[in-house]
C-alpha positions as CSV (number, residue, x, y, z in Angstrom):
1,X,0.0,0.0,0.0
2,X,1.2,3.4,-0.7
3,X,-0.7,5.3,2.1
4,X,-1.3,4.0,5.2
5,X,-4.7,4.6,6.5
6,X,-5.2,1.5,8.6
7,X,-5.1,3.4,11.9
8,X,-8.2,5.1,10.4
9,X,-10.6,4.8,13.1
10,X,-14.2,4.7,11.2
11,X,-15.0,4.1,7.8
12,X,-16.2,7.3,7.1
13,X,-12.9,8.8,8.1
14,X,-11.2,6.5,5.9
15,X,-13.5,7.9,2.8
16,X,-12.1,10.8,3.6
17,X,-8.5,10.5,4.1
18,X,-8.8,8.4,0.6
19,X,-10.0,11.4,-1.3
20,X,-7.6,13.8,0.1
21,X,-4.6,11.7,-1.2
22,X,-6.0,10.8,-4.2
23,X,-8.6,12.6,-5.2
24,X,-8.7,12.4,-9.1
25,X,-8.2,8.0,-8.4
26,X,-11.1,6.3,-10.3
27,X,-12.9,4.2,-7.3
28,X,-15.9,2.9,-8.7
29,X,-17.1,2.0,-12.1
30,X,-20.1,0.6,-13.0
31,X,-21.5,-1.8,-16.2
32,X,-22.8,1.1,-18.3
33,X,-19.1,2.8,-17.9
34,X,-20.4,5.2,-15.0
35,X,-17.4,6.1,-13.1
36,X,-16.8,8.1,-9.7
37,X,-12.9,9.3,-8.3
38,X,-12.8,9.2,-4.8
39,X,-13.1,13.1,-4.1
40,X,-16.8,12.6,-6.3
41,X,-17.7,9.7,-4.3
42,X,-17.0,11.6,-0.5
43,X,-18.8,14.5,-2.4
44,X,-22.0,12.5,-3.0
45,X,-22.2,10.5,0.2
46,X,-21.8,13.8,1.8
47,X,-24.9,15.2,-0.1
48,X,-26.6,12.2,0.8
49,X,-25.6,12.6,4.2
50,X,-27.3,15.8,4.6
51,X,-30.2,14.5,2.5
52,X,-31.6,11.9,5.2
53,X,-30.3,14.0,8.0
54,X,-33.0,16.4,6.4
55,X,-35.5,13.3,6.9
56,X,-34.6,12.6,10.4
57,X,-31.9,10.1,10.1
58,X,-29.1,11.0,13.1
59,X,-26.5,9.2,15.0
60,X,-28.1,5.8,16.3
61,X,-30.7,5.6,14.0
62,X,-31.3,2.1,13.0
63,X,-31.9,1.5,9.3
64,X,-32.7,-1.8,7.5
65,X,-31.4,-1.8,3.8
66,X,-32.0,-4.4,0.9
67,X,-30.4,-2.9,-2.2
68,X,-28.7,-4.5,-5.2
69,X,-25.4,-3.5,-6.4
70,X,-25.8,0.1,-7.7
71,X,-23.4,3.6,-6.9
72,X,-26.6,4.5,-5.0
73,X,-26.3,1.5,-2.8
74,X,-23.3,1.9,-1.9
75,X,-23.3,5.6,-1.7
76,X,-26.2,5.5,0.8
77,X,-24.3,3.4,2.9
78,X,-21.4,5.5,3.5
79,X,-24.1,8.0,3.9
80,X,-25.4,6.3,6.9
81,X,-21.7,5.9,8.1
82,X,-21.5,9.5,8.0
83,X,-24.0,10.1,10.1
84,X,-22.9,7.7,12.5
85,X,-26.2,5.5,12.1
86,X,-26.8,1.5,13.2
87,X,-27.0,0.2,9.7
88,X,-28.9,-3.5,9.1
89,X,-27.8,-4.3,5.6
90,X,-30.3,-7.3,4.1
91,X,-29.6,-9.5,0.6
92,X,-31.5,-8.0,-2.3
93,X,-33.4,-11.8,-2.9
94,X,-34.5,-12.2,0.6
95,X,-38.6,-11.7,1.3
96,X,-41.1,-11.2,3.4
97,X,-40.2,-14.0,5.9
98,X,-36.4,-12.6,6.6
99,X,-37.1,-9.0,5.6
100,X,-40.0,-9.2,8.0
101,X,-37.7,-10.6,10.5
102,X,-35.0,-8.0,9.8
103,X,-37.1,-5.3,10.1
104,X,-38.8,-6.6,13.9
105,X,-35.6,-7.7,15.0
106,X,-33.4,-4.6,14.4
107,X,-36.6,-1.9,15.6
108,X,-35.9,-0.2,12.1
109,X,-36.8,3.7,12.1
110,X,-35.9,3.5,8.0
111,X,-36.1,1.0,6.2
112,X,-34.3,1.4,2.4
113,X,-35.4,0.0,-0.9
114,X,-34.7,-0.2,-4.7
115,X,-38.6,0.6,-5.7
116,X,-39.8,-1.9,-8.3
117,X,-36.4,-3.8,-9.4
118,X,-35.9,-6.7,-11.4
119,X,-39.5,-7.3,-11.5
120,X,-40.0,-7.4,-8.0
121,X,-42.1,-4.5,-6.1
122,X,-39.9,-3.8,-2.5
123,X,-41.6,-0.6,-1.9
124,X,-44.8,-3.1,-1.4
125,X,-43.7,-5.6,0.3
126,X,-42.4,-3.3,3.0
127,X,-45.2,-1.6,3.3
128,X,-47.4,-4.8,3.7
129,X,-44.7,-6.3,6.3
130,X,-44.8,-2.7,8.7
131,X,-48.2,-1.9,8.2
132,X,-49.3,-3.6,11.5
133,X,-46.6,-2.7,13.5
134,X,-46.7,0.3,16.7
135,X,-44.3,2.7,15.2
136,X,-43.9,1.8,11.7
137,X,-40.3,2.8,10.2
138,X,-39.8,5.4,7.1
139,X,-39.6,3.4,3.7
140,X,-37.1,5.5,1.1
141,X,-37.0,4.3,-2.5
142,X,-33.3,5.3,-3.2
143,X,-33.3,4.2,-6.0
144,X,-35.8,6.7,-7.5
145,X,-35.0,9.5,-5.0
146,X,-31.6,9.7,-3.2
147,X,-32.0,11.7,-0.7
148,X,-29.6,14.9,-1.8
149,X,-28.9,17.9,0.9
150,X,-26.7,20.6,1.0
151,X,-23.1,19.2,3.0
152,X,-23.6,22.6,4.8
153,X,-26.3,21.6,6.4
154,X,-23.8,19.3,8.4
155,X,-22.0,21.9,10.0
156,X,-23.5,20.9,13.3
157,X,-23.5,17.5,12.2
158,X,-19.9,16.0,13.4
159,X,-19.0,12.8,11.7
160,X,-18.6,9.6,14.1
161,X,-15.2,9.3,15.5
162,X,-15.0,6.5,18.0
163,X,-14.2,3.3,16.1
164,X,-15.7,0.9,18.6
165,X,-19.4,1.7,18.3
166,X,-21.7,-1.1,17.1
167,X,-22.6,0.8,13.7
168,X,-23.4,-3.0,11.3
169,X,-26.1,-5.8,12.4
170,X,-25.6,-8.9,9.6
171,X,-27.5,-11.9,9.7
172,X,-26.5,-15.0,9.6
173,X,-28.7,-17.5,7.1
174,X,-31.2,-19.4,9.4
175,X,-32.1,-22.9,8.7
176,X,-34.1,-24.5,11.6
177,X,-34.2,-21.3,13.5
178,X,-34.7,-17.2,13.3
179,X,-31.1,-15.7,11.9
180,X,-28.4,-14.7,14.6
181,X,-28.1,-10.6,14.6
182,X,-23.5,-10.2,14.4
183,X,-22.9,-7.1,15.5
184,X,-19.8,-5.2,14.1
185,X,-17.8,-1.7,14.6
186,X,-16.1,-0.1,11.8
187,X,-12.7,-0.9,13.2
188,X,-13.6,-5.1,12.8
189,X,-14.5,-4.1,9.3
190,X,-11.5,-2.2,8.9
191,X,-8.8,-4.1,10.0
192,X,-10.5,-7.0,8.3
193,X,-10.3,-5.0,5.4
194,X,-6.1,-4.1,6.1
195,X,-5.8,-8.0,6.8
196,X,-7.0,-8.4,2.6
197,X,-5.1,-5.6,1.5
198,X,-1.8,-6.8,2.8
199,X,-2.3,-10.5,2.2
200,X,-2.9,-9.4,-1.1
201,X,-0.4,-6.7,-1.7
202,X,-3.0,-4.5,-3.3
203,X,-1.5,-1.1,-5.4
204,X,-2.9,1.7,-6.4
205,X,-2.9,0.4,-9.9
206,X,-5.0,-2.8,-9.2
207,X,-8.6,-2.7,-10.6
208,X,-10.7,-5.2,-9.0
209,X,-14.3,-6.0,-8.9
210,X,-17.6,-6.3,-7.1
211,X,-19.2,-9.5,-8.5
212,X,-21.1,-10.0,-4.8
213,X,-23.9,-8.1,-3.5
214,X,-22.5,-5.3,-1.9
215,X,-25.3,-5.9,1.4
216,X,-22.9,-9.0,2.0
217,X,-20.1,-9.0,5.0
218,X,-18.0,-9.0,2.0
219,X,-19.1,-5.1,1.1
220,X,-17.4,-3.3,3.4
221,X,-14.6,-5.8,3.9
222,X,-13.6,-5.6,-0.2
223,X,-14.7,-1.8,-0.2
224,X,-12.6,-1.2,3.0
225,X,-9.6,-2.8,1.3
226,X,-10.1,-0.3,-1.7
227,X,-10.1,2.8,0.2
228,X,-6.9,1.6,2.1
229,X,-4.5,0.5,-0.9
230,X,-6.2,3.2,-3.4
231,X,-7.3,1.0,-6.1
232,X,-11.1,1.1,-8.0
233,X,-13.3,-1.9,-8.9
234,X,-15.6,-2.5,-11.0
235,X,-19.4,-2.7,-9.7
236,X,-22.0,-5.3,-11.1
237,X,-25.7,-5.2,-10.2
238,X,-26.0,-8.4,-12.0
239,X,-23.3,-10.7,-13.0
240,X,-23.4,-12.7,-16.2
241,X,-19.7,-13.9,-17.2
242,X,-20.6,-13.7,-20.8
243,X,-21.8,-9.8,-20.5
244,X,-19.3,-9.7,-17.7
245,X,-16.1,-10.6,-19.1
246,X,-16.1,-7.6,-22.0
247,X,-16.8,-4.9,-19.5
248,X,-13.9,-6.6,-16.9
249,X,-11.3,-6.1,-19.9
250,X,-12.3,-3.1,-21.0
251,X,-11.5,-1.8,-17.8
252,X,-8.5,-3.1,-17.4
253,X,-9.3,-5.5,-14.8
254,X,-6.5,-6.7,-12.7
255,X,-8.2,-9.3,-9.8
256,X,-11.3,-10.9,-10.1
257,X,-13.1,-13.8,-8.3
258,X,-15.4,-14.0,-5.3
259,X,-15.5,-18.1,-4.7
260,X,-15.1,-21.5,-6.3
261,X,-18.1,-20.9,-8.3
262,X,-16.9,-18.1,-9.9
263,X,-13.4,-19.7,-10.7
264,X,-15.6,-21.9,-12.6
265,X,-17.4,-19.7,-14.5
266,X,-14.3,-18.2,-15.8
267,X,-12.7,-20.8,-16.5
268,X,-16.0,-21.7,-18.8
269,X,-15.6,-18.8,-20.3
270,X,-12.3,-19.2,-21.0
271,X,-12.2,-22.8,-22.6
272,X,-14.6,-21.1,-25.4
273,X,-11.7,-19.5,-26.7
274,X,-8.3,-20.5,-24.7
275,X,-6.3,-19.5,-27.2
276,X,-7.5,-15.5,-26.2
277,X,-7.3,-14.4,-23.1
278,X,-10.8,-13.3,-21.8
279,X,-9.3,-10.4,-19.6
280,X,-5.5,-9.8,-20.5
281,X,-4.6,-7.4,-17.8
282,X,-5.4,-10.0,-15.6
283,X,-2.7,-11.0,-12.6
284,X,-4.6,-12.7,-9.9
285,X,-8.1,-14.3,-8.4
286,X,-9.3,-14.0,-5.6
287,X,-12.3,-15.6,-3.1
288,X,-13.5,-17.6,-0.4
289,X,-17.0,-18.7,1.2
290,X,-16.4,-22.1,-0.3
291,X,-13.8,-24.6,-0.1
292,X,-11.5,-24.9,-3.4
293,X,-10.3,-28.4,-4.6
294,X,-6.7,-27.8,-5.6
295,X,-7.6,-28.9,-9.0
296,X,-9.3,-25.7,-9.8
297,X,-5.7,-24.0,-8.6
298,X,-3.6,-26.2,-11.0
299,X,-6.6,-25.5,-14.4
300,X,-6.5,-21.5,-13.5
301,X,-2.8,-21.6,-13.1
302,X,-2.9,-23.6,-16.5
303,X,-5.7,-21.7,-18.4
304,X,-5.5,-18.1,-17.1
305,X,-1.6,-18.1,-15.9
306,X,-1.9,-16.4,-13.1
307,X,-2.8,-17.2,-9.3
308,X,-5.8,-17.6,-7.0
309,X,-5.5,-16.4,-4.0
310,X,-8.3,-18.6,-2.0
311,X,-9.4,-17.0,1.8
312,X,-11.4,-18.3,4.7
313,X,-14.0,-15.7,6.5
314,X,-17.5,-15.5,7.9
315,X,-20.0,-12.8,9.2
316,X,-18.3,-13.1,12.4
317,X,-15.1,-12.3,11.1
318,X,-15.0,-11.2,7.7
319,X,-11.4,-12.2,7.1
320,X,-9.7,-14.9,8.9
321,X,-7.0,-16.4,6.5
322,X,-5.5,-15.0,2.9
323,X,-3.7,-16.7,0.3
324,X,-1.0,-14.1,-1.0
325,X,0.5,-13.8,-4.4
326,X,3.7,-14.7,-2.6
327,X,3.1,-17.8,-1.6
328,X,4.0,-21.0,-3.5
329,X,1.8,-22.9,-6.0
330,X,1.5,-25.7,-3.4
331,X,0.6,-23.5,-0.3
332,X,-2.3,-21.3,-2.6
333,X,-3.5,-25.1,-4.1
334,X,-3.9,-26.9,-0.7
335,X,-4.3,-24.2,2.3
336,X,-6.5,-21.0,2.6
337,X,-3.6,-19.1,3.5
338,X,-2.2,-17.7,6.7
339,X,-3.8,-15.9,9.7
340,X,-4.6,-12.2,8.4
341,X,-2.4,-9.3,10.0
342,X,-3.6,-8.7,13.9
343,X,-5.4,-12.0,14.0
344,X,-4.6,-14.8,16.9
345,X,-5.7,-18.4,16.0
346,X,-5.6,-21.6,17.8
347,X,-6.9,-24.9,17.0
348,X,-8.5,-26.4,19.8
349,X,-8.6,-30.4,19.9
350,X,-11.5,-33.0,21.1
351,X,-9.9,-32.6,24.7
352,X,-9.9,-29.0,25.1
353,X,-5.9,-28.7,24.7
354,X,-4.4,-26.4,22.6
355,X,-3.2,-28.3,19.7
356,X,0.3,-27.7,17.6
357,X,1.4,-28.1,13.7
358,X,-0.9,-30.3,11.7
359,X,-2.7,-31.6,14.4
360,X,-7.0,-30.9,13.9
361,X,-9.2,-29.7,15.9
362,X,-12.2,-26.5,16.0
363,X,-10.6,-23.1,14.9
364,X,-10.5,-20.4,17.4
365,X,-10.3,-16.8,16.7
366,X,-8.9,-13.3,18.3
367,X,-8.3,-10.0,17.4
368,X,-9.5,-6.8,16.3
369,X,-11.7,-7.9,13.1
370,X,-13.9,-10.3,15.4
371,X,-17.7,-9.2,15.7
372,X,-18.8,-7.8,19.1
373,X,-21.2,-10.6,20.0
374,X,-24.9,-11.2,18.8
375,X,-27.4,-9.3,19.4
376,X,-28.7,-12.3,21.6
377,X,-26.6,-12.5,24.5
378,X,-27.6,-16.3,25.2
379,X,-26.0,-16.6,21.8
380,X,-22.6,-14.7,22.6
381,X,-22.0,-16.7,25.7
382,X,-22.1,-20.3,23.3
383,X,-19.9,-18.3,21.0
384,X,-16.9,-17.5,23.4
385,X,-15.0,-20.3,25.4
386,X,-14.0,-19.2,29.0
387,X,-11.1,-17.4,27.9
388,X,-12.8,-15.3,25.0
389,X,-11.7,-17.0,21.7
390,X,-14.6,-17.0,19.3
391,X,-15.3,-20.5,18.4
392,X,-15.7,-20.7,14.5
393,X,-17.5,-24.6,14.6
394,X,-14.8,-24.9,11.5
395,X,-12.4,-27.6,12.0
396,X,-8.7,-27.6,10.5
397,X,-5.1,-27.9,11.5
398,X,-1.7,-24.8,11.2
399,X,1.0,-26.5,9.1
400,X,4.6,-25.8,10.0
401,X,4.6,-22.8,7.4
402,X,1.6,-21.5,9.2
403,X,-0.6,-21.9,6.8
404,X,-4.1,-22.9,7.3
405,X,-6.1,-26.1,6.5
406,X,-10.0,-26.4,6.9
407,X,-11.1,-30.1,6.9
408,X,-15.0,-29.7,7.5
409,X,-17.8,-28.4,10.0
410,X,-17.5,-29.1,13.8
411,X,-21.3,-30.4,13.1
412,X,-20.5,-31.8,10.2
413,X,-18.1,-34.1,10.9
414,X,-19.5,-37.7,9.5
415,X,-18.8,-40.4,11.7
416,X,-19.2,-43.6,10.5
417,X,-18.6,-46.6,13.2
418,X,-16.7,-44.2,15.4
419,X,-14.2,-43.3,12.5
420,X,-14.3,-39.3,11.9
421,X,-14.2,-38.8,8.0
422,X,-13.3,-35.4,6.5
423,X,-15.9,-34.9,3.4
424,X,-13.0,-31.6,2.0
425,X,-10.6,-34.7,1.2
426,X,-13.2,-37.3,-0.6
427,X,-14.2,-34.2,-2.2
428,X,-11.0,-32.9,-3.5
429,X,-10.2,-36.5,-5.1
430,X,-13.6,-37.1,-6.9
431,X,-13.5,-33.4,-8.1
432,X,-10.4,-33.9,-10.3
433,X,-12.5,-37.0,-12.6
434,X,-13.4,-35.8,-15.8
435,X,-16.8,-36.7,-14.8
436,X,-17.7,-34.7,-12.0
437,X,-18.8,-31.0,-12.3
438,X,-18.9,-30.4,-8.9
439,X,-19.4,-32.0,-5.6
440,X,-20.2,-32.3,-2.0
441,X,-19.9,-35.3,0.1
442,X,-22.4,-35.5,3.5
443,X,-23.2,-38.0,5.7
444,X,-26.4,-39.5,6.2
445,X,-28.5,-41.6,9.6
446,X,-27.9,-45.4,9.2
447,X,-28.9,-47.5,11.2
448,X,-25.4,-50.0,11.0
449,X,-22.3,-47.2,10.8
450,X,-24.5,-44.7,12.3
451,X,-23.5,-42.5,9.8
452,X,-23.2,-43.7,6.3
453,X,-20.8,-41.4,3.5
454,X,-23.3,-39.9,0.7
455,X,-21.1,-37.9,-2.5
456,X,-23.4,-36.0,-4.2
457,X,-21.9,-35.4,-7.7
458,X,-23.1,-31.9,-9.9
459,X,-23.1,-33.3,-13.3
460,X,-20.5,-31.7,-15.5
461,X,-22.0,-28.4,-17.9
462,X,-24.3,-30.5,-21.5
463,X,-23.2,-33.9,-20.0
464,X,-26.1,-36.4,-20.5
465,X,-27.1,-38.9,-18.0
466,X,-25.5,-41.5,-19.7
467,X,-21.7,-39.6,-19.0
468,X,-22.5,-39.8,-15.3
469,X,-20.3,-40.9,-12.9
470,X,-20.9,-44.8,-11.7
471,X,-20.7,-46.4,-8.6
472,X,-18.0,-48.2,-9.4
473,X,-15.8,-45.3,-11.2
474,X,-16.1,-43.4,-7.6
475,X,-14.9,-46.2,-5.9
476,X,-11.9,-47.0,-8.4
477,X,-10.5,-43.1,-7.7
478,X,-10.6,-42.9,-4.3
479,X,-9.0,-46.3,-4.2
480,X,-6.7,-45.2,-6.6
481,X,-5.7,-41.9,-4.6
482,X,-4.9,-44.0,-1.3
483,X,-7.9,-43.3,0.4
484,X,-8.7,-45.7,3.0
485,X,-11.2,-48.0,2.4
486,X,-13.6,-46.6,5.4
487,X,-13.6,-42.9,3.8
488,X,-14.9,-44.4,0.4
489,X,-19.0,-43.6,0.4
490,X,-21.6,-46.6,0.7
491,X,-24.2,-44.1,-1.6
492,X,-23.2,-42.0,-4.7
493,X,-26.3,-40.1,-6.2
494,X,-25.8,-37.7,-9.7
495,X,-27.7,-34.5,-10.1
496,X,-28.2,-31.4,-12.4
497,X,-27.3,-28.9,-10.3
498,X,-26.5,-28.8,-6.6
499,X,-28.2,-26.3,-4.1
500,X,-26.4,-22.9,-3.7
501,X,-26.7,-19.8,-1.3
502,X,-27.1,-16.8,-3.9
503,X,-24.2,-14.5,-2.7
504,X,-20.9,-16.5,-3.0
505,X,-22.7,-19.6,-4.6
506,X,-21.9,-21.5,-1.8
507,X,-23.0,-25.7,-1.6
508,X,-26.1,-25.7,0.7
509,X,-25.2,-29.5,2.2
510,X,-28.3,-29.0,4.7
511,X,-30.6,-29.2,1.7
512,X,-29.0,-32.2,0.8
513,X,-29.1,-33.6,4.0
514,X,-32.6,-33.2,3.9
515,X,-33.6,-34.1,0.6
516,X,-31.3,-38.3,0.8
517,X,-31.8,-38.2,4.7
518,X,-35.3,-39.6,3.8
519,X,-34.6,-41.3,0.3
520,X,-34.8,-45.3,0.5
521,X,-31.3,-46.3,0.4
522,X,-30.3,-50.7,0.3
């Protein structure tokens, strides 16, 4: 980084700082070729500042967003961090059950919407979710009307300054029960942000993009890391790699990504043509919020010549580990990097000990980019072990180099006749045969083992049944690779398409547990 701005203490602060050095820098750019430095950005969140001061938005108000990626949505936000407000970002496809929830949960005053988008009225829905409620909030299409004030008007208006304010409520994605409230500061989401610019060794003339919703943990974390190493990204409201891809290298893209599912559609779109590069100023991917076999490492590496640099992260902590562009082939391919800058990690075994190099047990986190707790305090005390290490449920091991490998889900962990079996290393041997498109391997109530090995298999892209993957052909490859003959699965089952989470495309394995949990098996 040329500036260093990490001891910024809020994020609107840091916006400013930004356009003071570099002013005339290109931040954002958007798919119609829109484009705002950072002085014009600071200038428009400040006029949109003023703009819902004008409608009664102040310090501690709590406001409940669900926009898509647009400059508005993004400027709004750092209008609410302005103005020092509790902000409740929400994904742009959730409804009336979780924006319902949202809404009751947080005691929204405002409640932010994109008008009639993609088909789908918000403005309505919202107003048929708060119409029963005591003190319903203020609904603001920004979309059609950004609120726009005069920055004078914020005279009397001072800008937040302490750093360790709960300003961000995210929700986790419920499955059996209501969504946990994470509450974060701007200084977790800053030095989360720092611990992604320097395991990346972002420059000022990097051009990334935003291929995410920006309402994701991810938002401020990736927008964080832009205002500290000075570099602009492209913004997508929707992302199509096929409409994507020309706008990417016409703007001189030099990181993309977001997740494994991404790194596939690239490399899709590159195998069209691979004798063209797709984007040629290309030097780097980058993602997390999935696991990546290392096979996808080795065909980008092949295909696009350049690396992916794979991270680990959640609502709670937005980043935890980061591969780097230093690193070797092997380390990126096999490990989700190190610990970011100014975060502790221990791996805690089955007996409570602490334990050392390559031994596995539940990763525990601390440091400055951890949240603050949840906003149910029954819920921070689980979190927490008795000497304050956030426990991530994620289970993994520290190699000697320090790097980091994740080998599954504390409550995922199949056991089958006592034997713990990591699904991340069946899963990164069956993904490297020809015939598998993706996969995800669970386990599933038996009556015998206890738990029997299920690998659901993603059929690979125009592949017809009769290409799928047998019984028998899973078998011969994980025998083939050494695996022990307990880990191999009893059940093999082929689909279409597996069940994703719409932000980072992320394998639901609940559903599936669900869905084969109940199917007659021999």
């Amino acid at each position: 980084m040329t500036e260093n701005f990490d001891d910024a203490a809020t994020l609107w602060e840091l916006v400013e700082r930004r356009a003071a050095a570099t002013p005339d820098t290109v931040l954002l750019i958007d798919e119609s070729g829109r484009k705002l430095t950072c002085a014009e950005f600071r200038d428009q969140a400040e006029r949109a500042a003023a703009g819902f001061a004008a409608r009664g938005v102040k310090a501690g108000s709590r406001v409940t967003w669900e926009l898509p990626n647009r400059f508005e949505t993004v400027i709004a936000s750092f209008a609410l961090a302005r103005l020092g407000a509790i902000q409740n970002p929400i994904l742009h496809f959730y409804r009336h059950k979780e924006v319902g929830y949202a809404i009751r949960a947080t005691e929204a005053e405002f409640v932010l919407v994109p008008g009639r988008w993609n088909g789908f009225d918000f403005t309505a829905m919202v107003t048929e979710l708060i119409a029963d409620l005591p003190a319903p909030p203020v609904v603001i299409d920004v979309f059609a009307d950004l609120p726009d004030g005069d920055p004078a008007t914020l005279a009397d208006v001072p800008a937040p300054t302490d750093g360790d304010e709960v300003r961000w409520v995210y929700f986790t994605s419920g499955t059996t029960s209501d969504p946990k409230g994470v509450r974060h500061t701007d200084r977790t989401l800053i030095t989360g942000a720092n611990g992604l610019a320097v395991a990346l060794d972002m420059s000022p003339d990097d051009v990334g993009s935003i291929a995410f919703p920006f309402s994701h943990i991810a938002g401020p974390d990736y927008f964080g890391t832009m205002l500290l190493a000075g570099f602009g990204a492209v913004l997508f409201e929707a992302f199509a790699p096929a409409t994507a891809i020309p706008v990417l290298a016409a703007n001189g893209v030099t990181m993309v990504g977001g997740g494994t599912a991404f790194y596939q559609m690239y490399l899709g779109e590159q195998r069209k043509d691979p004798a063209t590069p797709i984007i040629p100023t290309l030097r780097k991917m980058s993602g997390g919020g999935a696991p990546m076999p290392p096979e996808i490492y080795d065909e980008i590496k092949r295909e696009f010549g350049v690396k992916t640099c794979h991270g680990y992260g959640m609502t709670e902590c937005p980043m935890i580990c980061e591969g780097s562009p230093h690193d070797t082939d092997e380390q990126l391919a096999n490990t989700v990097g190190k610990p970011v800058t100014g975060l502790q990690m221990r791996i805690v075994t089955e007996d409570g000990s602490v334990g050392g190099p390559d031994v596995d047990g539940e990763v525990r986190l601390k440091g400055p980019m951890v949240f603050g707790g949840y906003t149910d305090p029954a819920a921070t005390a689980d979190a927490f072990d008795d000497d304050g290490w956030f426990r991530t449920g994620d289970l993994g091991h520290i190699r000697p180099d320090g790097h980091v490998v994740l080998t599954g889900r504390l409550k995922d962990v199949i056991i089958r006749k006592g034997e713990n079996i990591s699904a991340a290393e069946i899963e990164n041997i069956l993904y490297a045969h020809p015939k598998v498109g993706d996969i995800a391997v669970i386990g599933l109530p038996d009556r015998e083992r206890g738990e029997r090995v299920c690998a659901v298999v993603e059929r690979v892209p125009d592949a017809s049944p009769d290409d799928d993957l047998t019984f028998d052909e899973m078998v011969a490859t994980l025998t083939e690779a050494q695996l022990m003959r307990q880990k191999i699965p009893e059940q093999l089952e082929v689909v279409d398409a597996l069940p994703r989470n719409e932000t980072l495309r992320k394998i639901l394995k609940f559903k599936l547990r669900e869905e084969y949990a109940t199917k007659p098996w021999p």
